[in-house]
Phi, psi and omega in degrees: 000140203245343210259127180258359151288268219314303163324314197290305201302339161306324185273321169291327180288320186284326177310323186255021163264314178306318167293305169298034185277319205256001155236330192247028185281176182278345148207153181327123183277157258194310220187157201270034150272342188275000168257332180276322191284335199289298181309313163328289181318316174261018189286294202288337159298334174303293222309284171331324169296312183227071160298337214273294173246123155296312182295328159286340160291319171298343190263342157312323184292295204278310171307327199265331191280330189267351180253357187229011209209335189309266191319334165309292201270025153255294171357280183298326167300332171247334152255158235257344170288001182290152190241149188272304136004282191294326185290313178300312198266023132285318157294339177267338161305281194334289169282344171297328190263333138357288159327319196276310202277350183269343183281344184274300209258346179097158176321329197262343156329168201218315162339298185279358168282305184314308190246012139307322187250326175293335175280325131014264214279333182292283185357273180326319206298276187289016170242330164323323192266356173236007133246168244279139188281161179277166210286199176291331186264329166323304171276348152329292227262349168284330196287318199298303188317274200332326175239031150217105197255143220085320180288158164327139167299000000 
């Protein structure tokens, strides 16, 4: 195979099952092995998909993680109002736009990453704040785990 869309869309696809596996899979991943197996399944279709270029699957890799996974997981760690809400449907605006700009812009672009974490981030921002924040014994029971690393909820 020759075609290097069909290599971008192999890859977007795989990305967004990986990621989503545990809300929009066919069923709730369990445990990271509900993961390990979800990749198994689908490693032989990347392999077919994207023989043609390595370097562009990596950079299909590296563009969809930093545009669609940076700003969630720096988000949550630090702010103490993030919504799991906000975090999903920041990866999924991430990679949709991700996607968009590398088919616009070509594989090589400095663009979908860029602008991929900035839509990111507006997402996460607003969709965090208009729904409901976790509750009071959640962040209780998040401080202790931070100043007892181990400890029990």
């Amino acid at each position: 195979m020759d075609n290097l869309f069909l290599d971008y869309l192999v890859i977007a696809l795989y990305f967004a099952v990986m990621i989503g596996a545990g809300y929009w899979g066919l069923r709730r991943a369990r445990s990271a092995d509900d993961y390990l197996v979800a990749g198994r399944r689908l490693g032989p279709f990347m392999y077919v998909g994207t023989l043609s270029d390595v370097i562009g699957a990596l950079t299909v890799a590296y563009d969809l993680l930093t545009g669609a996974l940076f700003v969630p997981i720096v988000g949550a760690l630090f702010w103490r109002r993030a919504t799991t809400a906000g975090a999903l449907a920041s990866m999924a605006a991430g990679s949709a736009v991700v996607v968009f700009f590398m088919v616009l812009d070509g594989l090589f672009a400095n663009t979908p990453s860029i602008w991929g974490m900035l839509v990111s981030l507006v997402v996460f921002v607003v969709v965090s704040l208009i729904t409901p924040g976790p509750s009071e014994e959640q962040a209780r029971s998040w401080e202790r785990r931070l100043q007892r690393p181990g400890a029990p909820p």
